[in-house]
N, C-alpha and C positions, 0 to 999 in steps of 0.2 A: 920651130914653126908649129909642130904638134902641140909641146907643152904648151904655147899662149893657146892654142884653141882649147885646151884641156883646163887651162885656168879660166878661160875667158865664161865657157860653159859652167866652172866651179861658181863666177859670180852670180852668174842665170841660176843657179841650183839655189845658192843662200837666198837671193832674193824671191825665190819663187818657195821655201821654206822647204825643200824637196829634200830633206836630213839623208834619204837613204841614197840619194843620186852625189850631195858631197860626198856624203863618205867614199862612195865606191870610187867619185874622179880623184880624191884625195889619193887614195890607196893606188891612184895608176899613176899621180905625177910622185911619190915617192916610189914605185918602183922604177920607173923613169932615170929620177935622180940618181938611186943605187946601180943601179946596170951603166949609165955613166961613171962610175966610180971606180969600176975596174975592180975593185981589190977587195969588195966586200961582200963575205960570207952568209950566204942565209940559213937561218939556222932555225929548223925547227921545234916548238915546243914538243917534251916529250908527253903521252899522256902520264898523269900521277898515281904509280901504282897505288895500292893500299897493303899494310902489310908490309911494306918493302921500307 
């Protein structure tokens, strides 16, 4: 039920051109997705030494 409000507002985002409001609902229906998944790892970027 979340997710359709969550997509339904992603359509209201693209048509209203609102770039920074998809992105952020985008990044909430996949983390959605993955915590439904059970079994996947998040992993995060290291920063890149220099030197190393």
């Amino acid at each position: 039920m979340v997710e359709a409000a969550v997509a339904k507002a992603l359509e209201g985002a693209t048509a209203a051109g609102r770039w920074d409001v998809v992105s952020q609902l985008a990044r909430e229906l996949e983390a959605r997705r993955l915590a439904r998944m059970g079994n996947v790892v998040a992993l995060t970027p290291k920063a890149r030494q220099r030197g190393k």
